[in-house]
KEGU-529116 format. One record per residue (C-alpha): y, z negated, x. Coordinates in steps of 0.25 Angstrom, whole numbers, m for minus. Layout:
<atoms>
ATOM north    up  east
ATOM     Y     Z     X
...
</atoms>
This chain:
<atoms>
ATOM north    up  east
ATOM   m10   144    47
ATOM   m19   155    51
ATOM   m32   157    43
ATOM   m42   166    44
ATOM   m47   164    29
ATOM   m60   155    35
ATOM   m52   142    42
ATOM   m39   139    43
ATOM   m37   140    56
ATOM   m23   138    67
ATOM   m15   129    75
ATOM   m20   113    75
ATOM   m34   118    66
ATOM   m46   119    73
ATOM   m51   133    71
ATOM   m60   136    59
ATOM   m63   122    54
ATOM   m54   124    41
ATOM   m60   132    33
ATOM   m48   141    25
ATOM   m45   138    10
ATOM   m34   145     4
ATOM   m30   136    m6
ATOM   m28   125     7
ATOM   m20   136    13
ATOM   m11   139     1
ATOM    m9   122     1
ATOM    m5   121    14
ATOM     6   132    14
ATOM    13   124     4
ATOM    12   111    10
ATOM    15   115    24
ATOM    31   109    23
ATOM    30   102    11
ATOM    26    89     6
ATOM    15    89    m1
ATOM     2    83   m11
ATOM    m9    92   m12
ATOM   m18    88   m21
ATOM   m33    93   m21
ATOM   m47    91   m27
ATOM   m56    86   m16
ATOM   m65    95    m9
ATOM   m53   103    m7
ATOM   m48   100     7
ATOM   m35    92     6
ATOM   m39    87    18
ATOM   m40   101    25
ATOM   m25   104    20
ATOM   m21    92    28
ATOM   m27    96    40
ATOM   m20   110    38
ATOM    m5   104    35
ATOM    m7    96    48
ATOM    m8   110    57
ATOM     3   115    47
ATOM    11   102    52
ATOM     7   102    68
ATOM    12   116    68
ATOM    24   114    65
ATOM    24   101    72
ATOM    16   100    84
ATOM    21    85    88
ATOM    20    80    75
ATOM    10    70    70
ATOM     3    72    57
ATOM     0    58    48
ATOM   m11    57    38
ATOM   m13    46    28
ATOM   m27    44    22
ATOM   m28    32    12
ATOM   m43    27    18
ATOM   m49    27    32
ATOM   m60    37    29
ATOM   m49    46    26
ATOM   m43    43    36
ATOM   m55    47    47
ATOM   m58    58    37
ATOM   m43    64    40
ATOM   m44    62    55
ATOM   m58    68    55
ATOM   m50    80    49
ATOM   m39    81    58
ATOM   m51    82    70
ATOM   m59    91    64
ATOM   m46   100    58
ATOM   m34    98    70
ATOM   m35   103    84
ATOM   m27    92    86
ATOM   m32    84    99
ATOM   m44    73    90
ATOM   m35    61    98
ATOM   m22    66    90
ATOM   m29    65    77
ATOM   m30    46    75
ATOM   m32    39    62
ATOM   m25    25    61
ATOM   m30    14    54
ATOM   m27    m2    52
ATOM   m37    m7    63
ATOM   m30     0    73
ATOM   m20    m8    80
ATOM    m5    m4    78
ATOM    m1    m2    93
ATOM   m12     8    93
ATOM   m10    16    80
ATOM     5    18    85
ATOM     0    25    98
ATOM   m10    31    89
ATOM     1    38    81
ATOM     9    41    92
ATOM    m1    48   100
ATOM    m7    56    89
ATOM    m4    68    82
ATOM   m13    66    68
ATOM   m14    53    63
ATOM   m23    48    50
ATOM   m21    33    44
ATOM   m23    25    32
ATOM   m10    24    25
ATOM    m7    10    28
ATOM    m9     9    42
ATOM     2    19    43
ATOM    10    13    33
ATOM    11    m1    42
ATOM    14     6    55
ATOM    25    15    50
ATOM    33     3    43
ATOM    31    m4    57
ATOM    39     8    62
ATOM    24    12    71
ATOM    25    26    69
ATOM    37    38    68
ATOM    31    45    56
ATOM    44    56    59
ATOM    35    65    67
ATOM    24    64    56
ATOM    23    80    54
ATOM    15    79    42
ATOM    10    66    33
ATOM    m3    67    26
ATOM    m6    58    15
ATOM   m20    59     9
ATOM   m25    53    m4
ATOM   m11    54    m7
ATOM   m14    50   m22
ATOM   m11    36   m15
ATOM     3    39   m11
ATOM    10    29   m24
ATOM    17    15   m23
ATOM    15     8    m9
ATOM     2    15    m4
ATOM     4    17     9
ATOM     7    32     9
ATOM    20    30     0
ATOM    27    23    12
ATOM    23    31    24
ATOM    26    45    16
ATOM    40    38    14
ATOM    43    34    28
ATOM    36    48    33
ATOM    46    56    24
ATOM    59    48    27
ATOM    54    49    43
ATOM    50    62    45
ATOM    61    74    46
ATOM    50    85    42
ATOM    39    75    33
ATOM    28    85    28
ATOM    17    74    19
ATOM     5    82    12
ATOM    m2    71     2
ATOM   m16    75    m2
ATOM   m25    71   m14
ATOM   m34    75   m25
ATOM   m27    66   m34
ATOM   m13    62   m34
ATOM   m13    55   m49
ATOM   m13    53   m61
ATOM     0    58   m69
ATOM    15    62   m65
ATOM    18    49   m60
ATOM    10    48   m49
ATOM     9    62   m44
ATOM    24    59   m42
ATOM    24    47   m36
ATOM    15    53   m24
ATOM    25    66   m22
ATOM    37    56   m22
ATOM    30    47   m11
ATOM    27    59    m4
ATOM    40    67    m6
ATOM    30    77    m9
ATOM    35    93   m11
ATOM    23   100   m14
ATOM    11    97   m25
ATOM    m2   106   m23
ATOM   m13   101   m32
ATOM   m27   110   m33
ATOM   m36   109   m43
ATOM   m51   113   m43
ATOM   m49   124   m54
ATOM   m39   130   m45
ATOM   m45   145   m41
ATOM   m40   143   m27
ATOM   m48   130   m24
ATOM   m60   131   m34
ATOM   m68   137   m25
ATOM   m69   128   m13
ATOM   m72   116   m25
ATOM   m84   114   m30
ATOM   m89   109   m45
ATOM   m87    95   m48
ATOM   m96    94   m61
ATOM   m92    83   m71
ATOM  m101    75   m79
ATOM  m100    63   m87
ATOM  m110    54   m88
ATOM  m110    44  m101
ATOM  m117    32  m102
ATOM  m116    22  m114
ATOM  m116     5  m112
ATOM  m130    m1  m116
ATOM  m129   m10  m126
ATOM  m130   m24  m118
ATOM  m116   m20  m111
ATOM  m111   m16  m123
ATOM  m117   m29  m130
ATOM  m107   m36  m115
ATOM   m96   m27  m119
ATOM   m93   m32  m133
ATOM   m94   m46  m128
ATOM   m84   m44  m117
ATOM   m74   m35  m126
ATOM   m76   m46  m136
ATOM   m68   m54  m123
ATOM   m58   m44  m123
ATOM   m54   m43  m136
ATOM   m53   m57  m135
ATOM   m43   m58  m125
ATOM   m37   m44  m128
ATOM   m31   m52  m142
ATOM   m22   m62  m132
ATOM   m13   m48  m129
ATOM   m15   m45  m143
ATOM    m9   m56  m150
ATOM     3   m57  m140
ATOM     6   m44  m142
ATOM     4   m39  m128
ATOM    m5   m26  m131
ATOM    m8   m17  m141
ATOM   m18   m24  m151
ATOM   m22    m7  m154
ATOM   m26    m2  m143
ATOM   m41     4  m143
ATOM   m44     1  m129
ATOM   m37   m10  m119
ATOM   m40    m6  m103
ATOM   m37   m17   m92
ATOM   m25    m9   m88
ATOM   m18   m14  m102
ATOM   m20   m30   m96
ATOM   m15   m26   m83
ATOM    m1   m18   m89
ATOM     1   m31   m97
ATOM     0   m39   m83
ATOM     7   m29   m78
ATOM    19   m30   m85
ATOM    21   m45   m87
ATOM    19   m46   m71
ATOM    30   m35   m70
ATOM    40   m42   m80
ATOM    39   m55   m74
ATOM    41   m50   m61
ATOM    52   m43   m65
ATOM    58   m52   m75
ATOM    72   m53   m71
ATOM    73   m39   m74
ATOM    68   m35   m88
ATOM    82   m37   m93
ATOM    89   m28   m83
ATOM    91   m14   m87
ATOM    89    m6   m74
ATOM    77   m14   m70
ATOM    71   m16   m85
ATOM    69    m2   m84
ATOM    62    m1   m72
ATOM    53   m14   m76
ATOM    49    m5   m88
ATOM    46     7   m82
ATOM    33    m3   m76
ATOM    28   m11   m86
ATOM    18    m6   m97
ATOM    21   m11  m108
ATOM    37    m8  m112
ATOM    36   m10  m128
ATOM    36   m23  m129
ATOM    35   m29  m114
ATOM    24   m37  m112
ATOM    35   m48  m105
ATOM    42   m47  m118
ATOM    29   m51  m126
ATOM    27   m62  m117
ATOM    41   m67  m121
ATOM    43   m67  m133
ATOM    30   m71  m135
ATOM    31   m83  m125
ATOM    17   m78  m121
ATOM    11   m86  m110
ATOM    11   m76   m98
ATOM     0   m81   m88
ATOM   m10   m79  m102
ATOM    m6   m64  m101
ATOM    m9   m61   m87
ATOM   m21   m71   m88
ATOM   m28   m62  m102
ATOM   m23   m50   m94
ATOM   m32   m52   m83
ATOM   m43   m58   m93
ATOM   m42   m46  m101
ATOM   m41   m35   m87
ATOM   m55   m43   m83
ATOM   m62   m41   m97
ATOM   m60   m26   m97
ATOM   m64   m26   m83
ATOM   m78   m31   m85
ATOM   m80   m24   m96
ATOM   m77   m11   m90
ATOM   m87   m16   m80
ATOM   m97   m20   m88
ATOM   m95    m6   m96
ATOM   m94     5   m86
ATOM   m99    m2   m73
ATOM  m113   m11   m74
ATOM  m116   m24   m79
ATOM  m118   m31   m65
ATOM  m102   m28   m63
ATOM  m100   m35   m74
ATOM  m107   m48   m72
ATOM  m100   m49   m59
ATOM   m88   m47   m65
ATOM   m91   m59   m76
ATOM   m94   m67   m62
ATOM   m81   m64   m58
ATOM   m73   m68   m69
ATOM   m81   m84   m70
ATOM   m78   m83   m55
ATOM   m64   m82   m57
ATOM   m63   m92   m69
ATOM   m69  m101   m60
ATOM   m58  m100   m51
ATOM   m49  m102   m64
ATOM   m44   m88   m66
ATOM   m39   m88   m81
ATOM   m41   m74   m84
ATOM   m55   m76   m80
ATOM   m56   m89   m86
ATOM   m55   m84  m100
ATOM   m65   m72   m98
ATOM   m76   m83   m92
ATOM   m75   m93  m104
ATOM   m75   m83  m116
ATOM   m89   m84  m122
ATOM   m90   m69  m122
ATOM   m91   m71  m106
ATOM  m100   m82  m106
ATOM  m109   m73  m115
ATOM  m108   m60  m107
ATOM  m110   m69   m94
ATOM  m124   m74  m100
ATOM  m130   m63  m105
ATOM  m127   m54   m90
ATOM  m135   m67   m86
ATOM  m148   m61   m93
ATOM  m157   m52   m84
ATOM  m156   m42   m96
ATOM  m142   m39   m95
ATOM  m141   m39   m79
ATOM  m152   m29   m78
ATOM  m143   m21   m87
ATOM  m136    m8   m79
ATOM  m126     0   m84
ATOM  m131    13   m88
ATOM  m119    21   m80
ATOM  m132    17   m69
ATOM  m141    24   m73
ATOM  m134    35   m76
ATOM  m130    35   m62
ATOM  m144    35   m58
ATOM  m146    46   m67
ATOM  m136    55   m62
ATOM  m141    52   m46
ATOM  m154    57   m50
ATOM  m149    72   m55
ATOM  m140    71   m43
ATOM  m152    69   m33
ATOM  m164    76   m41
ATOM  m157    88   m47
ATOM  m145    90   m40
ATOM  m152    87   m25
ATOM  m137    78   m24
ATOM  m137    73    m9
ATOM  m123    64   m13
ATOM  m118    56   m24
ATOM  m107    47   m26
ATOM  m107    35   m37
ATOM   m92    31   m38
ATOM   m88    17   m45
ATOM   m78     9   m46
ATOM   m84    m5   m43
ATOM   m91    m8   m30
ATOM  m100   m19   m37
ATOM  m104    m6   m46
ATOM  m108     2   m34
ATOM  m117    m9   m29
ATOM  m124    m9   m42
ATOM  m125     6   m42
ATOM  m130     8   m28
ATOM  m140    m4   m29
ATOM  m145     3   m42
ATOM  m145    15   m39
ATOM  m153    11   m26
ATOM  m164     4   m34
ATOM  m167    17   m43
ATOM  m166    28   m32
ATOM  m171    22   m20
ATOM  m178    33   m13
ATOM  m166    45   m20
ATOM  m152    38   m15
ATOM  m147    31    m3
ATOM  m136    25    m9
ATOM  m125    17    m6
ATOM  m111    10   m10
ATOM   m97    15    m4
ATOM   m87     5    m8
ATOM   m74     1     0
ATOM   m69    m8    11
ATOM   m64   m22     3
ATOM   m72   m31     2
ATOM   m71   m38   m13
ATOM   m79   m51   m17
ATOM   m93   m47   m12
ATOM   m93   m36   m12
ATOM   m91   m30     4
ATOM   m84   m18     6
ATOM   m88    m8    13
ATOM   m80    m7    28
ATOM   m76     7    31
ATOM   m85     8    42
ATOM   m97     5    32
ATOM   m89    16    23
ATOM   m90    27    34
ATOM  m105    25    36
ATOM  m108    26    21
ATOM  m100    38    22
ATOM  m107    41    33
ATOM  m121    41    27
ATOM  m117    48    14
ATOM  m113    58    21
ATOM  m127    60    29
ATOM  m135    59    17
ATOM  m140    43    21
ATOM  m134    40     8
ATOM  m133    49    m4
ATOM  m127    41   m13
ATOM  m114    31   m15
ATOM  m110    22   m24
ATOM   m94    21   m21
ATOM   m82    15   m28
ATOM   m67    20   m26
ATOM   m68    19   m11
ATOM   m77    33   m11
ATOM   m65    42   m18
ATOM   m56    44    m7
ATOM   m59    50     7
ATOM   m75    51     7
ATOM   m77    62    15
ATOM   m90    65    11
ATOM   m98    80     7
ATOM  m106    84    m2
ATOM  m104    74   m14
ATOM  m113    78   m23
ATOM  m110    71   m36
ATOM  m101    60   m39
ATOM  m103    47   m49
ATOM   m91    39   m58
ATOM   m98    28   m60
ATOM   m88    25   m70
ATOM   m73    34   m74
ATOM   m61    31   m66
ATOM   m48    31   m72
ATOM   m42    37   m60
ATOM   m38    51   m58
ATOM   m39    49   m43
ATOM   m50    42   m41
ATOM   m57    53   m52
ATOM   m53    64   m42
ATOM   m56    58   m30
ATOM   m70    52   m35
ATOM   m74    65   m42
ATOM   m69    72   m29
ATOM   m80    66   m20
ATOM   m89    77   m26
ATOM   m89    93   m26
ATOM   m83    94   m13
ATOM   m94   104    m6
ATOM  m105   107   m18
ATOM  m102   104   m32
ATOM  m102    91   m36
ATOM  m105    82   m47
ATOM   m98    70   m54
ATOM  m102    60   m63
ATOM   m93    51   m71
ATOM  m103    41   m81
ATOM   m94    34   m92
ATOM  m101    24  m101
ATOM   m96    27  m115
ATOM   m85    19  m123
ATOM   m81    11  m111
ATOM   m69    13  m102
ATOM   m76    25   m94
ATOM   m72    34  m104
ATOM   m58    32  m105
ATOM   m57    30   m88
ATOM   m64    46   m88
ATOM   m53    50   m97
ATOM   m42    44   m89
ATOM   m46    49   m78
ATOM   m48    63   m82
ATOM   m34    63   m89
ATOM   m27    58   m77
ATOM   m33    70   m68
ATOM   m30    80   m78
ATOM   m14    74   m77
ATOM   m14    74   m62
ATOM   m19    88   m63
ATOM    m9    93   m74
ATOM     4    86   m66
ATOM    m1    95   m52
ATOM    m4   106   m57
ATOM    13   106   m61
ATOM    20   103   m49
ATOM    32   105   m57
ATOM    29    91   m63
ATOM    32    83   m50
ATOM    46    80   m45
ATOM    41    84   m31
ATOM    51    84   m19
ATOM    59    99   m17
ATOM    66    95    m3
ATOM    62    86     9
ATOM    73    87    17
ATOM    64    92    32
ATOM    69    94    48
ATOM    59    98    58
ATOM    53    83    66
ATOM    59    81    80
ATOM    49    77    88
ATOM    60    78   102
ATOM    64    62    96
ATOM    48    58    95
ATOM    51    46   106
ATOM    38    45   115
ATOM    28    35   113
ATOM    22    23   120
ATOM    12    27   129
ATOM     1    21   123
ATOM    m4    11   133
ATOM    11     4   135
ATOM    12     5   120
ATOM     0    m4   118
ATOM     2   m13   129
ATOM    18   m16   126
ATOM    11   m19   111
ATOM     1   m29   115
ATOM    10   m35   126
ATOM    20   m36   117
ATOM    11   m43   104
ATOM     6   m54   116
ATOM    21   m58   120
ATOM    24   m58   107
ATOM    12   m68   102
ATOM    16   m75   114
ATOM    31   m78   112
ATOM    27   m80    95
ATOM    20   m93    98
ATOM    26   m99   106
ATOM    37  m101    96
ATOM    39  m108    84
ATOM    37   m99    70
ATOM    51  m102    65
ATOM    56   m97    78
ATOM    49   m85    78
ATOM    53   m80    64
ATOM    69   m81    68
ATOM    65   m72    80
ATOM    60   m63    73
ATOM    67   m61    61
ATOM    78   m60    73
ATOM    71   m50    80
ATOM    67   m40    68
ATOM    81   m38    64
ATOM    84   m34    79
ATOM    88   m20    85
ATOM    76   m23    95
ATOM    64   m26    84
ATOM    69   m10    78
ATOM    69    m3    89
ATOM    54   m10    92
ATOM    49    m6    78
ATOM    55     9    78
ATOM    45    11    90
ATOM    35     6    82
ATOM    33    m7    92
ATOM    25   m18    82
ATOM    31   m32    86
ATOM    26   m46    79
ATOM    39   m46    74
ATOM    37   m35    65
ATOM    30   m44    55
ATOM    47   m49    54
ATOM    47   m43    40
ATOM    36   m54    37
ATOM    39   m64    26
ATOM    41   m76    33
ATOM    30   m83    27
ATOM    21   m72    33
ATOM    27   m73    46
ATOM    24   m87    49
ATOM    11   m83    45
ATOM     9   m73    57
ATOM    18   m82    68
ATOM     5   m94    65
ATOM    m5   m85    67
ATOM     1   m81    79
ATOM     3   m94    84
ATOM   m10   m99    80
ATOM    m6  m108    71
ATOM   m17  m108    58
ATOM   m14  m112    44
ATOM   m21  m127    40
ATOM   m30  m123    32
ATOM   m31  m132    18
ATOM   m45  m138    12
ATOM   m47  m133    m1
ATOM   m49  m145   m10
ATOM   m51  m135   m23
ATOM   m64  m125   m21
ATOM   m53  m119   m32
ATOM   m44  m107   m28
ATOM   m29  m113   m32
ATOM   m22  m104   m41
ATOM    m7  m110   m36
ATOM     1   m97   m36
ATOM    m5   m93   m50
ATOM    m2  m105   m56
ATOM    13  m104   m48
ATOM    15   m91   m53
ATOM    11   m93   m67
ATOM    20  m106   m69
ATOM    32   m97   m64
ATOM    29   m86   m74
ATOM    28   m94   m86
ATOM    42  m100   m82
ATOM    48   m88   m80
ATOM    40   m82   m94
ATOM    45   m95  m103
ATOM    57   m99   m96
ATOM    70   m99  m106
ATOM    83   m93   m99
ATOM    78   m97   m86
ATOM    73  m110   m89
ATOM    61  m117   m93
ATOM    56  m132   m97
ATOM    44  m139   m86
ATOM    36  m144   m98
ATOM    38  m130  m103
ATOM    32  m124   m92
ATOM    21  m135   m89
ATOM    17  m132  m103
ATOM    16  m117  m101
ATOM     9  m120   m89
ATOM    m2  m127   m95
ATOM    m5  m114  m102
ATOM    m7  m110   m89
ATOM   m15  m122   m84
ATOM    m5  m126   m75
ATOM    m6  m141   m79
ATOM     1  m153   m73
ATOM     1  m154   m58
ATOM    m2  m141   m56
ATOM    12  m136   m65
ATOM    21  m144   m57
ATOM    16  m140   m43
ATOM    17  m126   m47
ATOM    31  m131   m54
ATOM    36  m135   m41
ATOM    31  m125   m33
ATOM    38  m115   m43
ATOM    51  m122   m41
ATOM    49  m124   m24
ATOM    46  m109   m25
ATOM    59  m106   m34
ATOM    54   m99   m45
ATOM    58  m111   m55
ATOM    68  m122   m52
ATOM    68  m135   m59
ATOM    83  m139   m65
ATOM    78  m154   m70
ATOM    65  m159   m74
ATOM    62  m150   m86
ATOM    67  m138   m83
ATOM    65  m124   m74
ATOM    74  m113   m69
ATOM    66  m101   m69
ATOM    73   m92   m55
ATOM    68   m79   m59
ATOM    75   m74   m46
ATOM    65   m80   m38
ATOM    56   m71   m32
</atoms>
C-alpha cells in the first residue's frame, strides 16, 4: 500500500481520507494472510484497520466479497458509513442486512453486492437455510469479537466460513477479549485465529495519538437510615443463610456470601439431576465434574445422604439470590429501587411464588415495608446523588465540559437520576436517558429509531448530558465525551474497558467511579481491576496461547461462482411459488400434509432446491411435529378455542409436575418408590390431594414414572 506519511493512500481507498498512522501500518502487514484478533484501546482506529485489510483483500481478489459482522444495528450503519466514506467501491455495492428485510430480498442483496454489513444472527439463519455461498467470502470481519463464545451467533458462521472457503482470512476486532486464559482461548479456537496483536496505551508507538484518561474515585458512605434498613434486612439473610448452614451445604466461615454462591449451589443440583444417570460412569463422571462448583463434597451427595428435600434448596436458593439483591439495591443504588423491589416481591407472593413467600411474611419485611411508607424515609436519596450532582457542576463550571455520560446499571436508576438531576440544574443540563430496546414491566424501552435521535441530539449539543445503562457501551459513535460517570463498579472487565472507553477519544477525558464504602462496590472495583490486569498480562505473552501454526489455504476460484437470478425472476418465482404453495396446503388435511413433507425433505429434488438457496414452506420439515401443526392451522386459518379463565390465578401446573418427578427420582430406592411415600413428600410441597394425583397421572401418561400395582412407582430415568 502506497503512503506518503500524511494518508494512506491506493487502490479501493478514496485518496487522502485516511490519515497515516504507523502503528496501523505495522498491524496490517501482519495480518494481511493470517487470521487474526487485534485487540486495541478505543480511540485507536480498529475500525480504520478494517477498512485497510478490505483494500489488502479486494486486491488480491477483485470478485470476492467482503462480510462484516457487527453485534448491534448502530454498529452496523456505523460500519457501512465507513466503508462509503472509506471504499471507492460503487455506495450500491456497499448493503447492510437486517431481520426486517425480507429473505428473497436479502439474497439478491448478497448476490449483487461486493460489501455487506449484518447483525450476526440474520446471517447466521440465512447461511443454515443454505442462502448464501460464503466460499467467495475474501475476508470475514468479526467486530466486538469479545462476543465470539458458546452459541453467539459469530461461533457458527466463522465455523462454516472456514470449513467453506479454500482461502478464509477472519480479523476479529475488540478492546477487550477477557478476562483470563480460558476465554482469550476460546475466541482464537472459534476463530481458528493465527495471529494475536494487543496494544496498550503505554505502548511508545500509540501514546501519542491517545489521550489522558484521568481516574478518580469518588467515595461516599451510607446515612445512617439505610444503614439502620440494612441491618434489618441482613438480619433476613442471616436468617435464611442458617438453612444451608446446618445442612451442610456451604461453608458456615466464609466472611462474605455473594448471590453467585446461591446460584453455583442451583447450579450444580440442576446439573446432577440432569445428568443423573451418569455420576457413576467414569468417562462421563469426569466430564460432569469439570462443571460443577462444588466437587468436595457434591452438593447432590449432601442432598442424599442427608435425604434433604430438594425443592426447599432451590426454593432458599432463590430466597437468598433475592435478599442480596435488594440489598445491593438499596446499598449502592437508591432507596426508590428498593421499595420497588419490596413491591415486587409481595407481587410475586401473591402469585404464590415460595421463594417470595417467605421473604413477604418475615417480620423484618413487613417492618422495612412500614417504615419506606413514612415521608421521611421516601424523601431519603442516596448520597452517590449528590455526589453526581457535585461532580457535573466542576464538570460545567470549571472544566467548560460540553458532554458527560452517567453510566448505571438499572434503567429504574437512570429515571431517578435524570428526573433529579433535572430538578436541581434546570437552566445548566439538558438531559436525557439512553436505555435499550426491550420493553420490561413498565418500563418502555427505547426503539432504535428513538436511540438514533438521542444519539443524534447529543451529538449537536441539544442534550449535553445522558443517563445510560449497558446499551451505551458498545457502538456509540459519538466525539468528544468529555467525562464519564460509574454510577456504581462493574465486575466486568469488558464492560470496564468499554465504559471507560467512551471518554479521551479526541481531548483528554475524565472518569468517575463513586463507590459507597463497605458495600459490594468495593470488592466489584477490585474485580474488576484484576481481571484487566490478567487480560493484559496473558497478551502481552502470546506465547501463552495455543494459536493455530497452519491453515491449510488455495487461491478462491471464482471460474465455478454459477450466475445468479436475475433479480426480478428471482422474486417473482419466490412469491408465485409461496401463493401455490399456501394454495395447495389448505386444501389438504394436516395429517396428509406432514407424510408429504417429511416425504419431500429427504428427496434428491428438496437438496438441490435448498443448495441454491430457494426458501420453500417445507423448509420448516426439521420442525417438531407439535410445532408443525402449529403453522399448517395458522395457514389454514383454523384458530385455537380459546379457554375462560375461571382462576384470576396463574396455574403453576408444570412446576408442580416437575417437582413431583424430581422428588421421585431424589427419594426413590433402586428405582422404585411407595405412592403414600411420595404423596407425603408432596405435601411438603403443597401438592395436596387432587392436585398430587392429577400430576401423578399426568407423570405416568408422560412416562416419566410407571405405576406396577396400587402402591408402587418405577422411576424410568431413560425417559427424556
Amino acid at each position: 500500500m502506497k503512503c506518503n506519511f500524511v494518508y494512506f493512500n491506493g487502490e479501493f481507498l478514496k485518496e487522502n481520507t485516511i490519515d497515516f498512522r504507523e502503528y496501523q501500518a505495522n498491524i496490517l502487514k501482519e495480518i494481511k494472510d493470517k487470521n487474526s484478533l487485534v485487540v486495541l484501546p478505543t480511540g485507536l482506529g480498529k475500525t480504520v484497520i478494517g477498512v485497510l485489510l478490505m483494500a489488502e483483500a479486494l486486491k488480491k481478489y477483485p470478485e470476492g466479497k467482503i462480510l462484516i459482522l457487527a453485534p448491534t444495528r448502530p454498529l452496523v450503519a456505523q460500519h457501512e458509513r465507513s466503508c462509503k466514506r472509506f471504499l471507492t467501491i460503487p455506495e450500491e455495492k456497499i448493503v447492510s442486512l437486517t431481520g426486517k428485510i425480507k429473505p428473497e430480498e436479502r439474497f439478491v442483496l448478497f448476490e449483487k453486492s461486493q460489501i455487506i454489513i449484518s447483525t450476526p444472527q440474520v446471517i447466521k439463519n440465512d447461511v443454515m437455510r443454505k442462502r448464501y455461498d460464503l466460499s467467495f467470502i475474501c475476508l470475514l470481519i468479526i467486530d466486538e469479537a469479545h462476543r465470539t463464545r458458546g452459541n453467539y451467533a459469530y461461533t457458527g458462521i466463522a465455523k462454516e466460513y472456514l470449513k467453506t472457503c479454500n482461502d478464509p482470512l477472519i480479523l476479529g476486532l475488540t478492546a477487550s477479549p477477557g478476562k483470563d486464559l480460558e476465554r482469550i482461548q476460546q475466541i482464537c479456537d472459534n476463530l481458528s485465529i493465527e495471529k494475536v496483536i494487543f496494544k496498550s496505551r503505554e505502548d511508545p508507538d500509540v501514546e501519542r495519538y491517545l489521550h489522558d484518561i484521568e481516574l478518580y474515585l469518588k467515595y461516599t458512605v451510607l446515612p445512617l437510615e439505610f444503614i439502620k434498613i440494612s441491618v434489618i434486612w441482613d438480619a433476613l439473610f442471616k436468617k435464611f443463610l442458617r438453612f444451608f448452614i446446618q445442612r451442610g451445604l456451604i461453608n458456615p466461615h466464609k466472611k462474605y456470601y455473594s448471590k453467585i454462591d446461591f446460584l453455583r449451589i442451583a447450579e450444580d443440583l440442576t446439573l446432577s439431576l440432569k445428568f443423573e444417570d451418569l455420576l457413576d460412569k467414569a468417562v462421563e463422571t469426569e466430564i460432569l465434574l469439570n462443571n460443577l462448583y462444588y466437587t468436595n463434597p457434591k452438593i447432590i451427595d449432601i442432598v442424599r445422604e442427608k435425604n434433604l428435600n430438594i425443592h426447599s434448596i432451590f426454593s432458599y436458593c432463590s430466597s437468598c439470590i433475592s435478599i442480596l439483591h435488594g440489598k445491593d439495591l438499596l446499598e449502592t443504588q437508591d432507596i426508590r429501587l428498593f421499595k420497588t423491589f419490596l413491591e415486587t416481591i409481595a407481587f410475586k407472593a401473591r402469585n404464590n411464588n415460595s421463594a417470595a413467600i417467605r421473604i413477604s411474611n418475615s417480620e423484618h419485611f413487613n417492618y422495612i415495608y412500614s417504615l419506606l411508607e413514612k415521608n421521611e424515609f421516601m424523601n431519603l436519596h442516596h448520597p452517590k446523588i449528590d455526589l453526581t450532582l457535585s461532580i457535573i457542576n466542576k464538570e460545567l463550571n470549571h472544566y467548560k465540559n460540553e458532554k458527560i455520560i452517567i453510566f448505571t446499571q438499572y434503567r429504574q436508576m437512570a429515571t431517578v437520576l435524570r428526573k433529579r438531576l433535572q430538578l436541581l440544574l434546570p437552566e445548566e443540563i439538558k438531559i436525557e436517558k439512553f436505555i435499550g430496546q426491550a420493553t420490561k414491566h413498565e418500563d418502555k424501552g427505547f426503539s432504535q429509531s428513538e436511540q438514533s435521535e438521542i444519539i443524534r441530539k447529543f451529538r449537536e449539543n441539544e442534550i449535553n448530558i445522558l443517563c445510560a445503562t449497558c446499551v451505551a457501551e458498545e457502538g456509540l459513535d459519538i466525539p468528544n465525551v468529555d467525562a464519564i460517570i460509574f454510577y456504581e463498579p462493574i465486575p466486568s472487565e469488558i464492560r470496564y474497558i468499554q465504559r471507560r472507553g467512551r471518554t479521551g477519544r479526541h481531548s483528554p477525558g475524565r472518569c468517575y467511579i463513586l463507590i459507597t464504602k463497605n458495600t459490594v462496590d468495593v470488592p466489584y472495583f477490585k474485580v474488576a481491576c484484576k481481571k484487566k490486569n490478567s487480560m493484559k498480562t496473558i497478551l502481552s505473552n502470546e506465547e501463552c496461547l495455543d494459536l493455530k501454526t497452519k491453515i491449510p489455504r488455495s487461491a478462491i476460484n471464482f471460474t465455478q461462482k454459477k450466475k445468479p437470478f436475475s433479480e426480478w425472476d428471482f422474486i417473482k418465482e419466490f412469491q408465485e411459488r409461496k401463493e401455490r404453495e399456501r394454495e395447495i396446503l389448505s386444501n389438504k388435511s394436516i395429517e396428509e400434509i406432514l407424510e408429504e413433507m417429511e416425504k419431500f425433505s429427504n428427496s434428491l429434488e428438496f437438496k438441490k432446491f435448498r443448495k441454491y438457496g430457494i426458501t420453500f414452506f417445507s423448509d420448516v420439515a426439521d420442525l417438531s411435529k407439535s410445532r408443525l401443526k402449529k403453522r399448517m392451522m395458522t395457514i389454514k386459518g383454523i384458530k385455537k378455542k380459546s379457554v375462560k379463565k375461571t382462576d384470576a390465578r396463574k396455574p403453576s401446573y408444570n412446576k408442580k409436575l416437575k417437582t413431583l418427578i424430581n422428588l421421585a427420582r431424589i427419594y426413590a430406592i433402586e428405582g422404585k418408590i411407595e405412592v403414600s411415600k411420595l404423596k407425603k413428600l408432596a405435601e411438603q410441597e403443597d401438592i395436596l390431594e387432587n392436585t398430587f394425583f392429577i400430576h401423578l397421572n399426568q407423570a405416568c401418561y408422560l412416562g416419566y414414572l410407571e405405576k406396577r400395582n396400587e402402591n408402587e412407582l418405577h422411576i424410568l430415568i431413560d425417559h427424556e
